[in-house]
N, C-alpha and C positions, 0 to 999 in steps of 0.2 A: 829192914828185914825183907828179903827176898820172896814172893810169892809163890806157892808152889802151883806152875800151870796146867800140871797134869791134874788135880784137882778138878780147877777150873775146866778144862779141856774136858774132863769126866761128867761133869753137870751138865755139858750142854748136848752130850749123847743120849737117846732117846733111847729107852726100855721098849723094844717090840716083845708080843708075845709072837708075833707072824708077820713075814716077809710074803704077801702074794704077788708073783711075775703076773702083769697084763701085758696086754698090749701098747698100753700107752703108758705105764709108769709101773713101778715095785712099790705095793701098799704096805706100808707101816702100820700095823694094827698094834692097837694098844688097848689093853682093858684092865679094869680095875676091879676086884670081887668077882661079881656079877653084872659086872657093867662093861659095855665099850665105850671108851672115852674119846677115841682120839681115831682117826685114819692120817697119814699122811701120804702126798704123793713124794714117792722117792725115785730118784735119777735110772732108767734101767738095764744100767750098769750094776748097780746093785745089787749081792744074791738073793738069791730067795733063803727063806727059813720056814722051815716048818711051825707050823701050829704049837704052840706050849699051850696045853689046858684043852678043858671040853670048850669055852669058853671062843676062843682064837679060833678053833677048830672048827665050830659051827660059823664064826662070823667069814672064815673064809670061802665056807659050804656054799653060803648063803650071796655071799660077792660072785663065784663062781657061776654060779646060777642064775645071774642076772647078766653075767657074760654072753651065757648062751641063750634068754630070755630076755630080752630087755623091758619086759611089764611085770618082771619079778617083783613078786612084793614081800619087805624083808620084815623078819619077826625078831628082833633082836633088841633088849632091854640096851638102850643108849642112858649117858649122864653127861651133860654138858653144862658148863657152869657158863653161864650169861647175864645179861642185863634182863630186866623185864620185855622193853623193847626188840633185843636181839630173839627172846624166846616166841614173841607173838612172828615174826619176820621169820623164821625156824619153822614154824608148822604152818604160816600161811605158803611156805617154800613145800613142804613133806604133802599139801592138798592138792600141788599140782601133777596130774598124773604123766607116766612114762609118753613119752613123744608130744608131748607138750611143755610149750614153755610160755612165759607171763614176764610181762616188764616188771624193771625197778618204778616206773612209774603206777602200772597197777597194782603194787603191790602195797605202794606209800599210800597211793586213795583208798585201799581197804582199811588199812591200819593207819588213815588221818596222821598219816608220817612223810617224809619227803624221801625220793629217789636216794639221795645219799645215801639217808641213813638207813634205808635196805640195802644200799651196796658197801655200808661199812658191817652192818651185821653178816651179810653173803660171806666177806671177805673173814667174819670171825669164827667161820662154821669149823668146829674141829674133828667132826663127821661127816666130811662128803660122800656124796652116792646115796648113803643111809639118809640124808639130809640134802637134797639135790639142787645144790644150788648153782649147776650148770646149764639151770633148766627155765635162771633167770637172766633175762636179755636187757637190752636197750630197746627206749620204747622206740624208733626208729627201724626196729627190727634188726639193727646190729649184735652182732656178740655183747658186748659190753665188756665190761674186767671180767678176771676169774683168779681167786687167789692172791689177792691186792694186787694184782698184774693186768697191765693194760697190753701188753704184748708177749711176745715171745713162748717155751714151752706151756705156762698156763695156757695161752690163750689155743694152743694145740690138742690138750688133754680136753678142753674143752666142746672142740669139735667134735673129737673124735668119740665124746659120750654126748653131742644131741647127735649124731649119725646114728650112731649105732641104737637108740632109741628110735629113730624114725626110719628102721629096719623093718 
């Protein structure tokens, strides 16, 4: 029996409620109820789309404004389903403020955890910005990964929001 692939093909398109153009990428915003769930960085090629919902509408309000702010601080009911580990990694991420950044190593010594596994939780964040975890480095002062990417576009988007933080 034959599979049908548009199906398939259809499951792995992502429901946006809002396309926002930056500068560095077209965000995929996703929210659930009252929640946002999800940001993704999309190719910026990609159109924009308006806002569906009051919902989409504020969280792009709210992106916008830290555009042109970068110590914007967002008010925005997030749900992110995680490990225990990933959620303590998640808000010792959310504690470091706008033009600051902190190693995966000082992040492991808070939280009696190891480098990795902050940069496998970093790498699990399905709220970027909201959840800033471009904001964590190599303790060498390098970049480190961003987006389970150790090179390439991630490691661009990456720059281009500690820059614009340390504006």
């Amino acid at each position: 029996m034959r599979k049908n692939n548009n199906n398939h093909k259809a499951e792995l398109v992502r429901k946006y409620q809002a396309q926002l153009v930056t500068p560095f990428a077209v965000l995929g915003i996703i929210t659930e109820e009252d929640w946002l769930t999800d940001i993704d960085y999309l190719p910026l090629n990609v159109p924009s789309m308006a806002p569906q919902g009051y919902l989409a509408k504020e969280v792009c309000r709210q992106l916008q404004a830290y555009l042109v702010e970068p110590d914007f601080k967002f008010d925005i009911s997030i749900h992110i389903a995680g490990t225990p580990h990933q959620r303590r990694v998640w808000q010792a991420i959310q504690d470091v403020s706008s033009g600051s950044t902190v190693s995966y190593a000082e992040i492991a010594a808070q939280l009696h955890s190891a480098p990795r596994a902050v940069g496998r939780a970093c790498g699990a964040n399905r709220i970027p910005i909201i959840i800033p975890c471009h904001r964590v480095i190599s303790k060498n002062g390098g970049l480190g990964g961003f987006m389970n990417s150790s090179d390439g576009n991630p490691l661009e988007i990456k720059r281009w929001l500690l820059r614009h933080e340390s504006t």
